[in-house]
N, C-alpha and C positions, 0 to 999 in steps of 0.2 A: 504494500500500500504506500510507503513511504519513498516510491518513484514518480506517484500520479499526484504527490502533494506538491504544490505550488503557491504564489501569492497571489492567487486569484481562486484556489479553495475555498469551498464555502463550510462552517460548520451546522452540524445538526449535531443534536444530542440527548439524553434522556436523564432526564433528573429524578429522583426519589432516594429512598434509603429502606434497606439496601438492592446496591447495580449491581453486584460485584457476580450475580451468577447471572446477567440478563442477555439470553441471545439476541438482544436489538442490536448493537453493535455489527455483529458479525452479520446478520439476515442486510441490514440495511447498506452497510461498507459493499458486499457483495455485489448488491443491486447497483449501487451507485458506477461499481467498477463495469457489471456487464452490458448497460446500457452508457456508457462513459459518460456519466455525468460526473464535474469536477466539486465533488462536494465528499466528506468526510464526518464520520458519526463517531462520538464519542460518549460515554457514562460517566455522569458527575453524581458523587454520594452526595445528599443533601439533604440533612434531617429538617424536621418539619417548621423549626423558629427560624431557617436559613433560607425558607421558599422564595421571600419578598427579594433577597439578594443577589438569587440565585438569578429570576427573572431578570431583574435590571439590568445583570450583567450581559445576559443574552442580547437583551434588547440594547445594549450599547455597542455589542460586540455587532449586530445586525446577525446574526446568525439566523438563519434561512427558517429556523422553528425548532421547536423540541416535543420530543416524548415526557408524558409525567406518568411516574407510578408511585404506587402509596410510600409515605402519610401524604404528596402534595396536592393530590387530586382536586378535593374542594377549595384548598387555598389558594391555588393557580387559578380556579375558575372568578375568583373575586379580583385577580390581579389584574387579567386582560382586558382588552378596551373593547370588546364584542364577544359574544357567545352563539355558537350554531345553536338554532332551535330546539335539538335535542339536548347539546351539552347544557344551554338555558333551564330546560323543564327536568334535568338530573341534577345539579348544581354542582358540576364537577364536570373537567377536562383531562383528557389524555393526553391529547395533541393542539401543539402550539402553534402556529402560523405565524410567521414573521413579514409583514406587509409590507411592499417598496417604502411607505410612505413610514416604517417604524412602527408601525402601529400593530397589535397582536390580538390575532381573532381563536379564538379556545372551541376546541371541539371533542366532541368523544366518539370513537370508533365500535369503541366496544360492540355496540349493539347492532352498528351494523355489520361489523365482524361476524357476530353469531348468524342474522339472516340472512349473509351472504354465505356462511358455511350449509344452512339449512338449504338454501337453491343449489350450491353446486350437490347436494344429495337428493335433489327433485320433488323439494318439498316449499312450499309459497306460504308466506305470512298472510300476503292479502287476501283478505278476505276469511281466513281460517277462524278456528273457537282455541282459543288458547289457554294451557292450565300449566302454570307457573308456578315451581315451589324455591321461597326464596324470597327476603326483602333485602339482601345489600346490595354492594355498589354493581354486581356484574348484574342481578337481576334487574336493580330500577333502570340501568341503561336498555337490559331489552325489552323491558316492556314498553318503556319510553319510545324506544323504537319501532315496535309493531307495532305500536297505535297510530307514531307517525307514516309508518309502511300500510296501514287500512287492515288493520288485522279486526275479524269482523268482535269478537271479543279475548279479552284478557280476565281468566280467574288465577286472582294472585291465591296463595295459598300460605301462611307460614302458622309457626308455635307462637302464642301468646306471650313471647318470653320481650325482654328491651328492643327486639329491630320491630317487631309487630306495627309500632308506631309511625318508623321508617315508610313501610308497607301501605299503611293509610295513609300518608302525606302523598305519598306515588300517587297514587287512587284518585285524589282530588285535583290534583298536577295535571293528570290523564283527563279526566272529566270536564274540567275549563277547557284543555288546549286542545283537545280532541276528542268531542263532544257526541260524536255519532259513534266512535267505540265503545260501548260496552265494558266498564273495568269494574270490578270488586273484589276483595280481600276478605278470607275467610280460616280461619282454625284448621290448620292440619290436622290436629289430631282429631278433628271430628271426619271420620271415615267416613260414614255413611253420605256426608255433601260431597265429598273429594270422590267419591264412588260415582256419584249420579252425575255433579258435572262433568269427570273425568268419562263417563259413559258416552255423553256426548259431543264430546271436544275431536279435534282434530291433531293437535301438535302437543304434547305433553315434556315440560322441559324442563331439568333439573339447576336450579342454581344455586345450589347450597354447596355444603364440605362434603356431603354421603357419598362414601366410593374414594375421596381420596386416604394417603395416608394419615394419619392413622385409622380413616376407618374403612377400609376398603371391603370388610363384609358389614357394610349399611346399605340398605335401598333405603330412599328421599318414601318413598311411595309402595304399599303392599303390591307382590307380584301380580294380586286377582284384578287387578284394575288394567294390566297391560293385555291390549287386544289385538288380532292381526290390521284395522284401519286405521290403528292410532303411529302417529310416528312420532317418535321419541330422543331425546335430544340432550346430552350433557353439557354442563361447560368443564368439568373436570378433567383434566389431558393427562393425570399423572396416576394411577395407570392409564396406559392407551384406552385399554378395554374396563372401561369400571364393572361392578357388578351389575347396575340399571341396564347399561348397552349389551350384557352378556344377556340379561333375563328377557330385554327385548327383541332379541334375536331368537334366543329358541322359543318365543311364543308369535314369534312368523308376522312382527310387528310392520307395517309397509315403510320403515326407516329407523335405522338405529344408528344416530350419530352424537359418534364422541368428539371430546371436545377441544380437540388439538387444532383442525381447522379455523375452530374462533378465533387462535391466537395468530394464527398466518394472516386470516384476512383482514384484520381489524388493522395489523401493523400494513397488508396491502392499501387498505385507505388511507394511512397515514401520510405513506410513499407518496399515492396519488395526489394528494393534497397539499404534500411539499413539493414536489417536483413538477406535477402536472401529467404523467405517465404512467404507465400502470406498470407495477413491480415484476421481476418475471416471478410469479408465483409456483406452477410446478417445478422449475429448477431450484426457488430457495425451499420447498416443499422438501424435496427429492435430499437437498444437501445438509439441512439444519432441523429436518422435522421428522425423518424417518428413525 
């Protein structure tokens, strides 16, 4: 990398704490090299009272944008001078955009990351019944985002434990800014509704911890609710195969997608957004995702 670097390099970067194990660096460095674009991606640790510095500095450096991952998410989204309509109605940004003019527009990919993993497995938000178990930050962004992709409704689902609250604020978020979706929030552990809507729904999708380590024998959801017209969908990528994506494979589910895809295409819109190009996606798929 250190032959294509020049003084007319641009930097991008990703801020949170901690980077130190984050493959943005290497997926994005790649992309830049294969389509030669003269721009260079680096990881700055940045605990969360350093967010406001860290920004400025970007923004003095003119650096072309950044990635943010936690703690900075919410406090980058109050820093920047615009917010995409989705990263608006989550209150938190992933991606930073650095405008000729200086000026930094905040966005979150997340969500479209997940619906754009759900299409290339030939599954459509628009118009779908969706049953969502999950109120933090991976879930509000995608429900934030089916509603804005016309998803015909959203049933949030969590335990009444401190995010539940999280959950309801989504709810009424969704209901002002997209009024014609259909959203509600309801008791996971009441089975017998998570039964009946789950009976009727279309896309059923996990965004909670169930499945990864340490609990990788949890399902989010009882196996008797998974059916072969229902297609089902993790965001969990560590294991590839969680237990939910194994149990809806052998009950002959019409989609079983885990949730490693999220993390490629979410970082593909990123790419886009900074660059204007689209990432080569099978090849950093092939090299950093297998």
């Amino acid at each position: 990398m250190e032959r294509r670097i020049n003084g007319h390099t641009r930097l991008y970067a990703l801020i949170g704490s901690p980077v130190g194990h984050s493959g943005s660096p290497a997926m994005y460095n790649y992309s830049f090299q294969k389509l030669g674009i003269d721009c260079a991606y680096l990881a700055f640790d940045v605990p969360l009272e350093k967010t406001a510095d860290a920004v400025q500095a970007l923004r003095t450096l003119h650096a072309g944008g950044f990635n943010v991952t936690m703690p900075c998410k919410t406090a980058v989204a109050g820093l920047v001078d615009r917010l995409s309509p989705a990263a608006e109605l989550v209150g938190a940004c992933n991606t930073v955009v650095v405008e000729e003019d200086g000026s930094l527009t905040g966005h979150i990919t997340d969500g479209i990351g997940f619906v754009r993993n759900l299409r290339e497995h030939g599954v459509e938000v628009k118009g779908s019944r969706i049953v969502l178990i999950g109120t933090g930050g991976a879930a509000t962004a995608i429900a934030v985002q089916a509603a804005l992709d016309h998803a015909a409704e959203i049933a949030i689902f969590n335990r009444r434990d401190e995010f539940f609250a999280n959950g309801e604020k989504t709810v009424e978020k969704i209901r002002r800014a997209v009024p014609e979706v259909k959203v509600t929030i309801s008791d996971l552990e009441d089975e017998d509704v998570l039964a009946e809507v789950t009976g009727r729904s279309d896309i059923l999708i996990n965004a909670t911890r169930a499945g990864m380590s340490p609990m990788e024998n949890t399902m989010p959801v009882p196996e008797s609710i998974l059916r072969p017209e229902l297609a089902v969908a993790d965001v969990v990528y560590n294991p590839r195969e969680t237990l939910l994506i194994r149990k809806a494979k052998e009950k002959g589910c019409r989609a079983a997608v885990g949730g490693i895809g999220m993390l490629l295409w979410q970082g593909a819109a990123a790419f886009e957004l900074f660059t204007g190009q689209e990432m080569p996606a099978q090849e950093v798929m092939e090299n950093f995702f297998s």
